[in-house]
N, C-alpha and C positions, 0 to 999 in steps of 0.2 A: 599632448602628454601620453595620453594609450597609444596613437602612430608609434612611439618609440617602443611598447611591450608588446602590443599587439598588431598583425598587419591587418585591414580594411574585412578579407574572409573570416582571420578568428574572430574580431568582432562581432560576423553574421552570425557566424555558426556559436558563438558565447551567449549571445543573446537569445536564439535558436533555444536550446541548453535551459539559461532561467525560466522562458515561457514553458518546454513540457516542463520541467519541475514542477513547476507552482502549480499548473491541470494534474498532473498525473500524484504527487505527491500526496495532494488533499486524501486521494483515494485508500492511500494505507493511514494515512491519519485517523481516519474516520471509523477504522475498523479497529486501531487501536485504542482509540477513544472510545469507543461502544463499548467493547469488551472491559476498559479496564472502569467504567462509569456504575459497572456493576458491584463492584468491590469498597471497601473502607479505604480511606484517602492514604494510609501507608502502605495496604497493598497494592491499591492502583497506581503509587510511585513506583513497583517492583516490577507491576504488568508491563508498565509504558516503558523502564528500562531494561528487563530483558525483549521486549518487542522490538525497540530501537538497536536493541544489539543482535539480535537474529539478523532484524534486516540488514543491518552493515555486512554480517557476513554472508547471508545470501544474495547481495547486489554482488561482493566480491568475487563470489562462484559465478552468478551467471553473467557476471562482464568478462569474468576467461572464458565462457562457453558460449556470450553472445554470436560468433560467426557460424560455430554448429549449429544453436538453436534455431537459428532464422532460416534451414534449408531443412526443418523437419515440420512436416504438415501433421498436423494434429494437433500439437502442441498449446494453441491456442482457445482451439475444443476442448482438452482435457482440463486447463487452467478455469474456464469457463463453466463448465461443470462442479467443478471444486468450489466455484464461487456461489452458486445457486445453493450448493449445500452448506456454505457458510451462511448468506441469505437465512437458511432458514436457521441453522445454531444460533444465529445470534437475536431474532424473531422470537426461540424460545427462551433463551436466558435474557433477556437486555429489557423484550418489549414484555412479553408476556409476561416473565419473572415476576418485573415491577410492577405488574398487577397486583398481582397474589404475595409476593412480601417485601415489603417496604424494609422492614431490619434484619434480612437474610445474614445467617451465619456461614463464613467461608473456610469448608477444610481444604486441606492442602491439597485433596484428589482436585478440586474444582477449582484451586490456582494453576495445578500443572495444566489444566484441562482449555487453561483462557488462553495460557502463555502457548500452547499446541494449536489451536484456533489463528491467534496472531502469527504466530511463525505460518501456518498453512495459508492464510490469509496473506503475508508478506511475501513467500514464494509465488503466489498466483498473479499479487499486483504489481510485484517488481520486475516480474517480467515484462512487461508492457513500460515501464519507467527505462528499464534497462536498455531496451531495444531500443525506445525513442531516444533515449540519450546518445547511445553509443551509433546510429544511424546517424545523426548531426554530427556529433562528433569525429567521424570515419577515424583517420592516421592519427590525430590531432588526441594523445595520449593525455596528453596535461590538460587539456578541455573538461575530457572523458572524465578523469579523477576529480575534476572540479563541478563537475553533472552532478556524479554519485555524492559527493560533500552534501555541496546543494541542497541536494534529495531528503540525506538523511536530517541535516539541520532542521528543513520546513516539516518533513514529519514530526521532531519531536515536537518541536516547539509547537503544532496545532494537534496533537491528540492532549498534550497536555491540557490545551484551553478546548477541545471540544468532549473531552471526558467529565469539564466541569459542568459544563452548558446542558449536557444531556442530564445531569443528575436534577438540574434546575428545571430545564423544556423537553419535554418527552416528544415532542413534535419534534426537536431535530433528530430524536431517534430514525424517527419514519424516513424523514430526508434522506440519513446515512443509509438506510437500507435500500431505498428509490436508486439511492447514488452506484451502490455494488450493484444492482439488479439489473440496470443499464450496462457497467461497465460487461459485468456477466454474459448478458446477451450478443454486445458487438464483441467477443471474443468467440463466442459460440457462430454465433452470424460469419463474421471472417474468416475463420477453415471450412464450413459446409459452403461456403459460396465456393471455396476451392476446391474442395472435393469433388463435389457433386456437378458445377456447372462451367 
């Protein structure tokens, strides 16, 4: 039945596709779930969907920019960088925070402030989502738009369930941040191997 929609390569390259999602996608999940884990349950509804909707349109920019992006060095360095300082943003509001106040009050300076974190945060990791999508994907248009779907679907639906998680185990706090600290590194690690060696 797929022989007739699909020929034996989109197959590859389809399935290709669902595996980075599922690895790469976790990664902006986690950062939206951190961030919005800090908030009261109506406005962490509001964090996770302008966060979901930043990313929809910053996959949409960097999938027209993907062929530029991938022949500029640096790029990866700088996204990596931005992430070690989200690392710690969120180190101070998420882990520490919930130290020192269990019934924090949220003005609106420290909504716009979460929803700017997520969006910088979505910029850093959709890169890496975008490239590995649209590199499986090459010509193959209709794949490529069904990558980025994909993508944005499995994010919301696990920052939704891991923004609960964190409010319940402060230990998968640690995890989410172990998780960006890694990704952070081998982005940093991949342009100085190029640079420099």
């Amino acid at each position: 039945m797929f022989g007739e929609f699909f020929t034996a390569e989109q197959i590859a390259i389809l399935t290709q596709i669902i595996f980075i999602d599922l690895v790469l996608a976790g990664d902006n999940a986690i950062i939206i779930g951190m961030v919005a884990s800090k908030f009261p349950v109506e406005q962490r509804k509001k964090v996770i969907f302008w966060g979901i909707g930043g990313a929809v349109i910053l996959r949409i920019i960097l999938t027209l920019l993907t062929a530029y992006l991938l022949q500029i060095t640096g790029l990866r360095l700088i996204g990596g960088l931005l992430l070690l300082y989200i690392v710690y943003k969120l180190y101070v509001d998420v882990i520490k925070g919930s130290e020192t106040e269990e019934n924090v009050k949220v003005d609106n300076s420290s909504f716009l402030k979460a929803i700017w974190t997520v969006l910088l945060a979505d910029f850093t990791m959709s890169l890496d989502n975008v490239l590995g999508v649209a590199g499986a994907a090459g010509d193959h248009y209709g794949l490529l738009v069904f990558g980025l779907v994909l993508s944005i679907i499995l994010m919301a639906t696990a920052a939704t369930l891991i923004s609960g998680w964190i409010k319940k185990y402060k230990w998968i706090a640690w995890v989410g941040l172990l998780a960006i600290l890694i990704v952070a590194v081998e982005l940093i690690y991949t342009d100085i191997k190029i640079i420099f060696f």
